[in-house]
C-alpha atoms as a printed R data frame, in Angstrom:
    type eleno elety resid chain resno       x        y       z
1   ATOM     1    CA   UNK     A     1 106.814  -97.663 386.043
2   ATOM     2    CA   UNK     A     2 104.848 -100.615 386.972
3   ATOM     3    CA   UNK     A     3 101.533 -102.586 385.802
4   ATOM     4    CA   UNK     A     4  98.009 -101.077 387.392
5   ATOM     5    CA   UNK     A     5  95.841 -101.304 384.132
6   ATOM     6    CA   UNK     A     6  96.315 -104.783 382.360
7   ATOM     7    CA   UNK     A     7  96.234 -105.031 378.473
8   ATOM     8    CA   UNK     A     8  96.140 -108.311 376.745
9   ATOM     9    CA   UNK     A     9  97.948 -108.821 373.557
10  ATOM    10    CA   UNK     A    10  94.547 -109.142 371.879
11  ATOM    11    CA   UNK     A    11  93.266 -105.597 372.732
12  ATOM    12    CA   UNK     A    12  96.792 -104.474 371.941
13  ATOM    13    CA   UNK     A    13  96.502 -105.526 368.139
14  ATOM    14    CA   UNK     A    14  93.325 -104.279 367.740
15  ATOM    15    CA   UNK     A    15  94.524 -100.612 369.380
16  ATOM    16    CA   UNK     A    16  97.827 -100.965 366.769
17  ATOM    17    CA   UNK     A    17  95.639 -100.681 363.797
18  ATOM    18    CA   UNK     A    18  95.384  -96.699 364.727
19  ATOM    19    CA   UNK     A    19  98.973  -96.280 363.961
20  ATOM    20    CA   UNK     A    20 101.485  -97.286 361.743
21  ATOM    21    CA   UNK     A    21 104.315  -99.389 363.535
22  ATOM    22    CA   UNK     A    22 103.217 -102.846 361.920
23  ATOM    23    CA   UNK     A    23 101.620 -105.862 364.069
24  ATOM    24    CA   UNK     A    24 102.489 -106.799 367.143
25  ATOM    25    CA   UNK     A    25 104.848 -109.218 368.022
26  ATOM    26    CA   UNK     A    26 105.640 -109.242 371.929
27  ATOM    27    CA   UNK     A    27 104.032 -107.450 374.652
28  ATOM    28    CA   UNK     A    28 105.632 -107.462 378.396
29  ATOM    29    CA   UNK     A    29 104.525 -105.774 381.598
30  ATOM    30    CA   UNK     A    30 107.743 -103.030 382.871
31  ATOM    31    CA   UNK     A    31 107.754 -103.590 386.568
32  ATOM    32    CA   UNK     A    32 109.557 -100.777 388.063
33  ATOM    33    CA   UNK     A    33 108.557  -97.007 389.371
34  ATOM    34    CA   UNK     A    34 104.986  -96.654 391.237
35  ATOM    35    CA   UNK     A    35 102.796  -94.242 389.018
36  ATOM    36    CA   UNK     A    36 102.191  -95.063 385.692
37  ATOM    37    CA   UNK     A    37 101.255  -98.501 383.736
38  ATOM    38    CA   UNK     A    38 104.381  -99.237 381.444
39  ATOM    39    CA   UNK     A    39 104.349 -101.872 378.659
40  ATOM    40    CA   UNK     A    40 107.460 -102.706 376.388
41  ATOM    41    CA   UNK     A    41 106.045 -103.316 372.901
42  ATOM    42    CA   UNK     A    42 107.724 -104.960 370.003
43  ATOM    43    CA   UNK     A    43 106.498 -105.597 366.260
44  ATOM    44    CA   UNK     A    44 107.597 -106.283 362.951
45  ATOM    45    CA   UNK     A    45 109.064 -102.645 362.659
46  ATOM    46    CA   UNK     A    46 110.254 -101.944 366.075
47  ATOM    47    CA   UNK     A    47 110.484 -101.842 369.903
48  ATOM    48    CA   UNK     A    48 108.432  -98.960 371.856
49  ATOM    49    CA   UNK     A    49 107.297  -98.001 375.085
50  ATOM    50    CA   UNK     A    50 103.314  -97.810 375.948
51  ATOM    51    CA   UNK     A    51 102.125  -95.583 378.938
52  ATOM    52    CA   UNK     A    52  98.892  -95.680 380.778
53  ATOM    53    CA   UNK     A    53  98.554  -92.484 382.950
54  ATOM    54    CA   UNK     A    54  96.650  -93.613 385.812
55  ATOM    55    CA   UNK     A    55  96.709  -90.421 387.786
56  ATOM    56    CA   UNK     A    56  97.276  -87.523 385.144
57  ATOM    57    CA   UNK     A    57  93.963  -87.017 382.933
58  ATOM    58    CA   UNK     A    58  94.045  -86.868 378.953
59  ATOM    59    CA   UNK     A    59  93.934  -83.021 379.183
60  ATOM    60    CA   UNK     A    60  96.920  -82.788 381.441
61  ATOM    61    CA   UNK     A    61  98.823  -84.682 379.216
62  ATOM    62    CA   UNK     A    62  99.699  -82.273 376.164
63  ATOM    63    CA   UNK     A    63 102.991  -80.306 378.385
64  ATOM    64    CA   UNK     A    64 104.640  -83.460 378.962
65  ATOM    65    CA   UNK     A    65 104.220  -85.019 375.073
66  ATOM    66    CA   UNK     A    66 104.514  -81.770 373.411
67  ATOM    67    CA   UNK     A    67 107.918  -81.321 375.769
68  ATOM    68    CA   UNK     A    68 109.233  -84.504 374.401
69  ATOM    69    CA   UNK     A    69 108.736  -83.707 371.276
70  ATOM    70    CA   UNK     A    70 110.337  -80.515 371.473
71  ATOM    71    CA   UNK     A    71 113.193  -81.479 373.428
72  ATOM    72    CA   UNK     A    72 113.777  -84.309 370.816
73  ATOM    73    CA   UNK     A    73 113.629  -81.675 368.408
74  ATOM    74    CA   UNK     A    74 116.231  -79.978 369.788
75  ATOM    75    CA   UNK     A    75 118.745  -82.676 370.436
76  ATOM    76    CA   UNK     A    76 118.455  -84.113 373.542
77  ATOM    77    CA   UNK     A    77 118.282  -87.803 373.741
78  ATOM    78    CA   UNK     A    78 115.048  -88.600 374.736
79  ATOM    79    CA   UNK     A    79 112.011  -90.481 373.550
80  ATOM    80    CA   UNK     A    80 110.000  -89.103 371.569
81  ATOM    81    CA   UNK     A    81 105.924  -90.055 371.266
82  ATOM    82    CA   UNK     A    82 104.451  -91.127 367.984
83  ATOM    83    CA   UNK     A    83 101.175  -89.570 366.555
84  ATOM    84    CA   UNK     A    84  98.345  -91.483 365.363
85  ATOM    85    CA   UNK     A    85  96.449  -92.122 362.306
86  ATOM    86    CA   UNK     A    86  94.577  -89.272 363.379
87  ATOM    87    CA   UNK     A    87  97.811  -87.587 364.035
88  ATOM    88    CA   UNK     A    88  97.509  -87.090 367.541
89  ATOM    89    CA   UNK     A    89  99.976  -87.808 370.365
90  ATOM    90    CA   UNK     A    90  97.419  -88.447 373.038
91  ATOM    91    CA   UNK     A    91  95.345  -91.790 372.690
92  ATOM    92    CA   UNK     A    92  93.231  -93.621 375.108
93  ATOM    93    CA   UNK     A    93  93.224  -98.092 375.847
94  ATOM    94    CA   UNK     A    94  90.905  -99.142 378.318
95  ATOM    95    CA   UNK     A    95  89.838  -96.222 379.719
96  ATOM    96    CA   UNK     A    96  93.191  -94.672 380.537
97  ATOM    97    CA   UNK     A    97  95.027  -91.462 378.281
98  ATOM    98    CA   UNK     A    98  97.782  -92.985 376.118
99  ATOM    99    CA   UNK     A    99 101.179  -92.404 374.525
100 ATOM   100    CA   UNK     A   100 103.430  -94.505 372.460
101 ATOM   101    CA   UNK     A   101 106.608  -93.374 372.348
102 ATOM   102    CA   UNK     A   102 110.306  -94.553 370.884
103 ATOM   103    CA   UNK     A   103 111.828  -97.206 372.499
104 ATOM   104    CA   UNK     A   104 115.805  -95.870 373.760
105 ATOM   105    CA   UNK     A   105 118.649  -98.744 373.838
106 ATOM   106    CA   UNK     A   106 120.807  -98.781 376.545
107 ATOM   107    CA   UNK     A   107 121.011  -99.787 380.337
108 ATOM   108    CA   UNK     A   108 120.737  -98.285 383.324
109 ATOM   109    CA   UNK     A   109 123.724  -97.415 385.425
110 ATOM   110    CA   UNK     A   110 123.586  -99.089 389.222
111 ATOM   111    CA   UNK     A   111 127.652  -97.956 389.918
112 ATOM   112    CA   UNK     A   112 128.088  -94.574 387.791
113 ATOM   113    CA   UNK     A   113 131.338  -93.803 386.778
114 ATOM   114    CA   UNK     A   114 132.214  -90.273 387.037
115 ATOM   115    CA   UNK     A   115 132.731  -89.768 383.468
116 ATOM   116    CA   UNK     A   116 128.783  -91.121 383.137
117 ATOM   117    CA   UNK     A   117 128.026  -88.470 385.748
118 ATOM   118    CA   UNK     A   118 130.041  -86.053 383.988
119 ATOM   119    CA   UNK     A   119 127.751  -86.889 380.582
120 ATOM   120    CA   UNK     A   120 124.761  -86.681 382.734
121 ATOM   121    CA   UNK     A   121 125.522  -83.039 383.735
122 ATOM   122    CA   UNK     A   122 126.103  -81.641 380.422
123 ATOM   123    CA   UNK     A   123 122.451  -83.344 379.296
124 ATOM   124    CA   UNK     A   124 120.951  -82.138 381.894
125 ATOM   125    CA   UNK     A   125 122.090  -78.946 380.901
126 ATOM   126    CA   UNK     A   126 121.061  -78.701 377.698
127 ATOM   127    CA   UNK     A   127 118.045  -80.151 378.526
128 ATOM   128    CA   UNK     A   128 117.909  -76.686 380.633
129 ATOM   129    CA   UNK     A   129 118.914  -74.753 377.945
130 ATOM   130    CA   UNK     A   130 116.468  -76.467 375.246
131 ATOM   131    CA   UNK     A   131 113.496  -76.044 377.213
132 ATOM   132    CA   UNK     A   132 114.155  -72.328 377.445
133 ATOM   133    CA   UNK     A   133 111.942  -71.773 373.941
134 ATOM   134    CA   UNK     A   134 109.051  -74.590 375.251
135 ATOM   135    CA   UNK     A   135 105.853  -72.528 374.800
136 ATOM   136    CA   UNK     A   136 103.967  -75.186 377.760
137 ATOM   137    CA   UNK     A   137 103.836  -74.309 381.236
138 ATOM   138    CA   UNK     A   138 103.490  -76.695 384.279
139 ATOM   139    CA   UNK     A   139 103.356  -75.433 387.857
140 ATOM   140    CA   UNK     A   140 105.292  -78.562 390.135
141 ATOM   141    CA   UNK     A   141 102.820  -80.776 391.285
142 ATOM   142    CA   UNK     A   142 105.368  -82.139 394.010
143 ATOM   143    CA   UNK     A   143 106.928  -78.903 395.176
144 ATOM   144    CA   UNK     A   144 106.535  -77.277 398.671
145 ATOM   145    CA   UNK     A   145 102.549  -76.642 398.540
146 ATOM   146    CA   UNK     A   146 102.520  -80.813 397.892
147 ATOM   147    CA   UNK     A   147 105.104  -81.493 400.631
148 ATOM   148    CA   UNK     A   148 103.488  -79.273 403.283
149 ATOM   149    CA   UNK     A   149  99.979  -80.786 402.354
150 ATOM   150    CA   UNK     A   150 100.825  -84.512 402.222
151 ATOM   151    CA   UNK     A   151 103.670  -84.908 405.516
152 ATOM   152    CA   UNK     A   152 101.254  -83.688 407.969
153 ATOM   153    CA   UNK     A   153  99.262  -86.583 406.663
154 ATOM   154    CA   UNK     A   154 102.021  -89.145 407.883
155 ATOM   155    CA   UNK     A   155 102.812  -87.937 411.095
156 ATOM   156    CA   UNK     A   156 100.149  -90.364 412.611
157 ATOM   157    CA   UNK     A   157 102.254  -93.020 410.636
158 ATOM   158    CA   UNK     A   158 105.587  -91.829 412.228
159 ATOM   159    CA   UNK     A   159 104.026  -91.430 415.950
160 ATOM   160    CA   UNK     A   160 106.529  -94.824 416.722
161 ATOM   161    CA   UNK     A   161 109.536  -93.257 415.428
162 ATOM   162    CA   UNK     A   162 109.847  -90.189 417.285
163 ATOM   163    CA   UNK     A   163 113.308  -89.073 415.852
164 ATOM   164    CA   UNK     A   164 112.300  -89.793 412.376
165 ATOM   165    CA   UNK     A   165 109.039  -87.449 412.861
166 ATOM   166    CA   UNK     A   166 111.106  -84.855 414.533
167 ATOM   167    CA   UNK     A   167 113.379  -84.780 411.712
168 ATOM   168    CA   UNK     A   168 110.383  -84.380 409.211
169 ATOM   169    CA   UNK     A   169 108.707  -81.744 410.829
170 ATOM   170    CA   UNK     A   170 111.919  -79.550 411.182
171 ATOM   171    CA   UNK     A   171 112.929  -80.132 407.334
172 ATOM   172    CA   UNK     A   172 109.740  -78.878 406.279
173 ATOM   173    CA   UNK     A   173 109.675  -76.159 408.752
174 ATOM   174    CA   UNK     A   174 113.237  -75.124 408.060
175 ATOM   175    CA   UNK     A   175 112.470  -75.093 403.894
176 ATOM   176    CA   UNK     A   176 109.229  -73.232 404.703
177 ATOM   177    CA   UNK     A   177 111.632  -70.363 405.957
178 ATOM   178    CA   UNK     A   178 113.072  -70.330 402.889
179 ATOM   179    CA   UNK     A   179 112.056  -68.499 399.325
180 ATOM   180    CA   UNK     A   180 113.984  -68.767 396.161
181 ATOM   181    CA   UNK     A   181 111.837  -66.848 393.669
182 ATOM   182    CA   UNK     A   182 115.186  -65.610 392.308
183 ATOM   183    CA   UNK     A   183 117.088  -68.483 391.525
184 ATOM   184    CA   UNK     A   184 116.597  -69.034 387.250
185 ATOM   185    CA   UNK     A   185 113.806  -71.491 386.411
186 ATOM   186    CA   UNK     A   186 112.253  -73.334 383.508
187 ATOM   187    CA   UNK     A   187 111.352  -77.005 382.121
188 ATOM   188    CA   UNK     A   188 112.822  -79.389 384.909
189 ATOM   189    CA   UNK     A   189 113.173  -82.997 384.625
190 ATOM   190    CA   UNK     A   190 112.246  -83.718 388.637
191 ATOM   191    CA   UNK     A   191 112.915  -87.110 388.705
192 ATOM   192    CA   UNK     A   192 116.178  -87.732 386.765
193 ATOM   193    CA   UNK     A   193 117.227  -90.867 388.755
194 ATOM   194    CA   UNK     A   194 119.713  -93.760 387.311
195 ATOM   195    CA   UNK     A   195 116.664  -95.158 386.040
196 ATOM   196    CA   UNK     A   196 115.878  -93.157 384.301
197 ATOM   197    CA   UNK     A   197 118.828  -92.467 382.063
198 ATOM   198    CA   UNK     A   198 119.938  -95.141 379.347
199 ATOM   199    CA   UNK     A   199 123.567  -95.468 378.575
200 ATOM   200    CA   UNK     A   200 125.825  -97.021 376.448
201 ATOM   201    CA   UNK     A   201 129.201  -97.158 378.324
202 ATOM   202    CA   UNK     A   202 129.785  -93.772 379.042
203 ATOM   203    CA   UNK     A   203 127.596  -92.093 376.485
204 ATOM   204    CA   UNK     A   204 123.774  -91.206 377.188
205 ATOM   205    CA   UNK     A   205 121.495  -93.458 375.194
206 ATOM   206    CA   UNK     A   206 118.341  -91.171 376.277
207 ATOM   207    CA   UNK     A   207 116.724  -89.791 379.325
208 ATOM   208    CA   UNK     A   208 113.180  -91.464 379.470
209 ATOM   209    CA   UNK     A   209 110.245  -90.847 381.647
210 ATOM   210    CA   UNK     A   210 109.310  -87.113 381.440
211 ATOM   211    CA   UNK     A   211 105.820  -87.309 383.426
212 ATOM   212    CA   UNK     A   212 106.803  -85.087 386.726
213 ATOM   213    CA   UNK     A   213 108.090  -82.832 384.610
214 ATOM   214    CA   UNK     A   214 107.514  -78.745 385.292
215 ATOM   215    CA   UNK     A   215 108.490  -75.559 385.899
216 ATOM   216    CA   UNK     A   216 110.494  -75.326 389.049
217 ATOM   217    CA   UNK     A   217 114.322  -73.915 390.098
218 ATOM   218    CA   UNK     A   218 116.610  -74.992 387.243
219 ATOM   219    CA   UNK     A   219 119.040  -76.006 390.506
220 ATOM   220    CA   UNK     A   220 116.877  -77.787 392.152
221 ATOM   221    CA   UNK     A   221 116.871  -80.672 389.013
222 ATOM   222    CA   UNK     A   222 120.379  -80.475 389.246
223 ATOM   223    CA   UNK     A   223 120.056  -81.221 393.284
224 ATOM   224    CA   UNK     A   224 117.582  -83.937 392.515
225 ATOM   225    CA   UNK     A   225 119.943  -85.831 389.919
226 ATOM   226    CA   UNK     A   226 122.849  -85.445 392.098
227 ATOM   227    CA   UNK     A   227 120.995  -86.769 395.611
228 ATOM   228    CA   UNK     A   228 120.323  -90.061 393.281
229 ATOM   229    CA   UNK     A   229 123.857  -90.238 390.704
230 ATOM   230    CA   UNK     A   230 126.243  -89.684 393.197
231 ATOM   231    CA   UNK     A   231 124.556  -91.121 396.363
232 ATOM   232    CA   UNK     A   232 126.580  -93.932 398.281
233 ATOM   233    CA   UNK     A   233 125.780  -96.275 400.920
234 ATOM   234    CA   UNK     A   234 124.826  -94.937 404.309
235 ATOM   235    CA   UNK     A   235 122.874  -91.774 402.362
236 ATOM   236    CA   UNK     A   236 126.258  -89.909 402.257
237 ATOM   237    CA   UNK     A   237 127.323  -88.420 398.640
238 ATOM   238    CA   UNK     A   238 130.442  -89.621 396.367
239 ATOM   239    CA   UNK     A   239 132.129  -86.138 396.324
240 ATOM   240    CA   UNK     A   240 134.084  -87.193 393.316
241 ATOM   241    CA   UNK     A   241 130.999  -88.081 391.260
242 ATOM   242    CA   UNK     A   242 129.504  -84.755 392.280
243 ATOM   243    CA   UNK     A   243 132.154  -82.666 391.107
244 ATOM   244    CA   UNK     A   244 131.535  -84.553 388.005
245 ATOM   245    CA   UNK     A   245 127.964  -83.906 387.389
246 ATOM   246    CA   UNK     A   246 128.286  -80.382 388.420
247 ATOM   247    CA   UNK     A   247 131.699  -79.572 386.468
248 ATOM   248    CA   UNK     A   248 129.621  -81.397 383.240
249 ATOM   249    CA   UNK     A   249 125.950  -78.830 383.825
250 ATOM   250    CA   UNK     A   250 128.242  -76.084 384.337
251 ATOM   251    CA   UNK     A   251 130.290  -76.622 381.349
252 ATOM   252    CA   UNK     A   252 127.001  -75.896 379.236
253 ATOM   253    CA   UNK     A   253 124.819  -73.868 381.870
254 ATOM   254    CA   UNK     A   254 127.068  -71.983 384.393
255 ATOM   255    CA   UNK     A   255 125.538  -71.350 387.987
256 ATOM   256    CA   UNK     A   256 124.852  -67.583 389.036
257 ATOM   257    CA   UNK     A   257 126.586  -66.886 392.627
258 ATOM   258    CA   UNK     A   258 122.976  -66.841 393.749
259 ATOM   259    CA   UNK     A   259 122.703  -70.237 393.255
260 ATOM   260    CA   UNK     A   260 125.397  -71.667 394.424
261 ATOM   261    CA   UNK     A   261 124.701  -70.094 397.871
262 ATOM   262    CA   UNK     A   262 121.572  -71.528 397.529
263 ATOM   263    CA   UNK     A   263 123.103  -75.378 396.397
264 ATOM   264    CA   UNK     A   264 123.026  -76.280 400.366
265 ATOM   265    CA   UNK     A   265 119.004  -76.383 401.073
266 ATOM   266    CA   UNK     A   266 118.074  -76.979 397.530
267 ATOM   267    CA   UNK     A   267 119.692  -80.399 398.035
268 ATOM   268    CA   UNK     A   268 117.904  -81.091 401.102
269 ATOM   269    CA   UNK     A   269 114.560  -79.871 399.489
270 ATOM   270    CA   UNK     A   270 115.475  -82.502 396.740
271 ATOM   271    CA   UNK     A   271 115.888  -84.732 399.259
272 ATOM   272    CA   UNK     A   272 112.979  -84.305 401.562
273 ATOM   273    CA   UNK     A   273 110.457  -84.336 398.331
274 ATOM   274    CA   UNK     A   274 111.416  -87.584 397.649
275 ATOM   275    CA   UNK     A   275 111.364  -88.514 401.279
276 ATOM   276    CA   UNK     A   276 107.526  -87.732 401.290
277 ATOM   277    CA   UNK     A   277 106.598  -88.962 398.551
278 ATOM   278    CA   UNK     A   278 108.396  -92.501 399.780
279 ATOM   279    CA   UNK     A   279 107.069  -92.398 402.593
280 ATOM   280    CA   UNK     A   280 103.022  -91.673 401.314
281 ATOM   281    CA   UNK     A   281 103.270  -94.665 398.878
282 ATOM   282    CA   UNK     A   282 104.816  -96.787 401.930
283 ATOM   283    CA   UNK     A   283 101.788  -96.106 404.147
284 ATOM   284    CA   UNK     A   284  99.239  -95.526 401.420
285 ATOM   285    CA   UNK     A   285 100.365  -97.810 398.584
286 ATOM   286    CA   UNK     A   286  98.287  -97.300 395.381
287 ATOM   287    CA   UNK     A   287  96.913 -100.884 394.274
288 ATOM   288    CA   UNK     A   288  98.900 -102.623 391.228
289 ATOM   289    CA   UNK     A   289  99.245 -106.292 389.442
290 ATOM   290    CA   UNK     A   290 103.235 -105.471 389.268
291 ATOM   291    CA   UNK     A   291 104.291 -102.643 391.954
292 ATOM   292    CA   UNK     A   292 106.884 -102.800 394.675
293 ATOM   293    CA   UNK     A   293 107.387  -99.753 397.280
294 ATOM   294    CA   UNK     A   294 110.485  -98.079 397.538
295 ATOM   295    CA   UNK     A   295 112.342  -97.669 401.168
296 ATOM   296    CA   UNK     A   296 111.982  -94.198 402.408
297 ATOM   297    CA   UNK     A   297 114.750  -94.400 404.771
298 ATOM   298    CA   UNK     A   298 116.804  -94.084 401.786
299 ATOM   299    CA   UNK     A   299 116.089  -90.154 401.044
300 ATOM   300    CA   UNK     A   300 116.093  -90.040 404.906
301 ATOM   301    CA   UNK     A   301 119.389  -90.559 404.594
302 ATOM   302    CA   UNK     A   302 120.305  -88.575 402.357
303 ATOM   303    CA   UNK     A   303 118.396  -85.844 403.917
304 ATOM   304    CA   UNK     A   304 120.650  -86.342 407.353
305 ATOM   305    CA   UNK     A   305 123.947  -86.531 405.876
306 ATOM   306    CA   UNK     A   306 122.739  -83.133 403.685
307 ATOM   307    CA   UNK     A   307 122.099  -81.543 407.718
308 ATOM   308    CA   UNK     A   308 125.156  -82.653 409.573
309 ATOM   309    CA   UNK     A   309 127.335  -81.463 406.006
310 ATOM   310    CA   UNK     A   310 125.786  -78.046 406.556
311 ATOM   311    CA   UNK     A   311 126.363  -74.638 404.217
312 ATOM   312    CA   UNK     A   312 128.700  -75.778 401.575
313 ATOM   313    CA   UNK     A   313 129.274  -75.089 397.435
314 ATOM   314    CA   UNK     A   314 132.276  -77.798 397.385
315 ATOM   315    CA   UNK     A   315 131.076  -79.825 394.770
316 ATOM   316    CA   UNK     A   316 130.552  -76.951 392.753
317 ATOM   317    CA   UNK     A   317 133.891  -76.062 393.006
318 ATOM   318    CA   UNK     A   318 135.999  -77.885 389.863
């Protein structure tokens, strides 16, 4: 989440008056992420969070806010947006589609505990499970079509590193081998990172930021949260925190044998999507008043331990 579209205070008063929060008292810029423009907005009923979308257009907007409001709906701890006078989710501040949502308390975990990744599991889960009677539909914007489009764009980038090409090309030749129509699917999360859950000690406070959200392989969010909750230094994986996260989904959504023989690659296809995607904002960095760029090496990492580990369900194993 960082700043591309500034708002002053002044336009942000006058834009209040459309909704019913009260008048604003602070307004402050949220640095991190590398999409969207995030404010933190306070007044004299509340704290909430403001979104720009700087990529996504107004009319691409309704899966993700009607999903949030659904999924709040149904329990899970997330935020949830707030309509208009007009009643209406979707509103627009200097030329960019616009949602204000709740505001979640709570703090992100650098060091999870397992018991945290535990909690995170069994969300995650019912996340799953909730989204199972969501009417939207979102094909993934960031799923193998994306990744097979956008690396052979940063070969020419890599032409210096020679092992860290050849390890690109043969991930996304080795997951182009692979199909997994099968495997159960539905309303993913696709970028549950630390940072993206709030908690209070070892209960979740909310999971926030829902806009890569889609339809994809209900496994492959769990391979996505578990490449970022339990990852260690060196790109290796906590096994202990794994078994955590995966003992806590499965205690609410139990994995078919189909996909745990399918847990191996869909862990390295979490990784290498995040790789890419890394790697495109490192050599094509979108412009931005507050925006850093994160390391790809880090999924790179990941991605190598995930190839010299091999076949393996261990962490699936309680």
């Amino acid at each position: 989440m960082s700043v591309f579209t500034v708002v002053t205070p002044q336009q942000l008063a006058v834009w209040l008056k459309g909704y019913a929060i009260g008048q604003l008292v602070r307004l402050e810029g949220i640095a991190e992420g590398v999409t969207n423009t995030n404010y933190a907005v306070v007044t004299d009923q509340g704290r909430y969070v403001l979104t720009l979308f700087e990529t996504l257009s107004a009319q691409e907007l309704p899966f993700y806010v009607n999903l949030m409001a659904h999924l709040a709906h149904h329990g899970i701890a997330c935020a949830a947006p707030i309509a208009n006078q007009r009643d209406e989710y979707i509103d627009q501040l200097n030329g960019r589609p616009t949602v204000l949502a709740t505001w979640l308390d709570g703090d992100v975990a650098e060091q999870p505990s397992e018991r945290q990744c535990h909690a995170v599991g069994v969300m995650l889960a019912q996340m799953h499970r909730a989204g199972e009677t969501y009417a939207g539909h979102m094909p993934n914007p960031r799923g193998p079509a994306w990744w097979n489009r956008v690396a052979p764009q940063l070969y020419p980038y890599l032409a210096a590193e020679p092992e860290t090409l050849s390890l690109l090309r043969a991930e996304v030749q080795l997951q182009a081998r692979h199909r997994f129509a099968h495997l159960p699917t539905g309303v993913i999360h696709a970028d549950l990172f630390r940072d993206n859950v709030l908690m209070h000690g070892e209960r979740i406070g909310g999971f926030i930021d829902f806009y890569y959200a889609c339809n994809d392989i209900l496994l492959y969010d769990l391979a996505i949260t578990v490449n970022d909750w339990c990852a260690i230094d060196g790109g290796d994986i906590d096994p202990e925190r794994a078994r955590a996260l995966c003992a806590g989904y499965q205690s609410a959504r139990p994995l078919g044998e189909d996909e745990r023989h399918a847990w191996w690659l869909m862990l390295r296809a979490a990784a290498l999507r995040f790789w890419v995607s890394r790697l495109y904002d490192w050599h094509k960095p979108s412009p931005g008043e507050l925006t850093y760029r994160k390391d790809p090496a880090y999924f790179q990492h990941i991605l190598q331990r995930h190839a010299l580990r091999g076949e393996h369900t261990e962490w699936l194993d309680a």
